[in-house]
C-alpha positions in Angstrom: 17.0 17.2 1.8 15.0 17.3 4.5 11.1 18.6 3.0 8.0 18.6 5.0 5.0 17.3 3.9 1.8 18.0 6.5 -0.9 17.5 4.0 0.7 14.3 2.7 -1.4 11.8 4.7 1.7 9.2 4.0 4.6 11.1 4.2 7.0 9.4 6.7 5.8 5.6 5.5 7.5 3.1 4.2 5.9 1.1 1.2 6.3 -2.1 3.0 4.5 -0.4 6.4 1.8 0.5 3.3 1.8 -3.1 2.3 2.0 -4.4 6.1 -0.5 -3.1 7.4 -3.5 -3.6 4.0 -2.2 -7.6 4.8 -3.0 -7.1 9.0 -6.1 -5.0 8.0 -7.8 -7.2 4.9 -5.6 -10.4 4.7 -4.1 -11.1 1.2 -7.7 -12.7 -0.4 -9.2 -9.4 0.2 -6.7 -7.2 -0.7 -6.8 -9.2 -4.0 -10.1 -8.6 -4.3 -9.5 -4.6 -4.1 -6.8 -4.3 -5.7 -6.3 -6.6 -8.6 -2.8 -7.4 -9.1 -1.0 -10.8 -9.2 1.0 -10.1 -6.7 -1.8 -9.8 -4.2 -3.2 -13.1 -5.7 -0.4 -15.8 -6.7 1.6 -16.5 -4.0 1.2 -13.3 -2.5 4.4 -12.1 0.1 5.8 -8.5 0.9 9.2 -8.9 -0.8 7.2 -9.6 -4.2 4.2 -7.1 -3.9 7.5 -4.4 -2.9 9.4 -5.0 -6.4 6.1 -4.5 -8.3 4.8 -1.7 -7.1 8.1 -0.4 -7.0 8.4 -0.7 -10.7 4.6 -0.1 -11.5 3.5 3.5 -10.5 -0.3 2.8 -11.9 -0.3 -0.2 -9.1 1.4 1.7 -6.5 -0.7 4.5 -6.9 -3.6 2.1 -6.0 -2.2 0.5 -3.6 -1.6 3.7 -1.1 -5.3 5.2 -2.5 -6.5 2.1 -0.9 -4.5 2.2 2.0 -5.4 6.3 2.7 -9.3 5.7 2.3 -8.9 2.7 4.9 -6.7 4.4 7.4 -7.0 8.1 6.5 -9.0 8.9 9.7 -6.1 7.9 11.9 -4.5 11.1 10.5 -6.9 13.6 11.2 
């Protein structure tokens, strides 16, 4: 199934390209501080922020809100 999505600023992304580039862009401190989840703040890597937003669509949701209000004018 092959759907497109043009108004969907994050369509064609990976979570962990989501993830990625919040870290590059804030560092994990910061990203703590914007979005407060654990796994931003205890020992904070990809592989554990990706199986708990996976399972935790309130967090995930805040997660790529963050990440479209940072980046969302590189897709205009």
């Amino acid at each position: 199934m092959n759907t497109q999505q043009p108004n969907n600023p994050l369509h064609g992304l990976t979570l962990e390209h989501v993830i990625e580039r919040l870290v590059d862009h804030y560092g994990w401190d910061k990203l703590a501080q914007r979005v407060n989840i654990n796994c931003f703040k205890s020992d904070p890597s990809v592989k554990s922020s990706l199986k708990f937003l996976r399972r935790t669509p309130w967090a995930r949701a805040e997660v790529e809100g963050l990440y479209m209000a940072t980046f969302a004018k590189d897709h205009k």
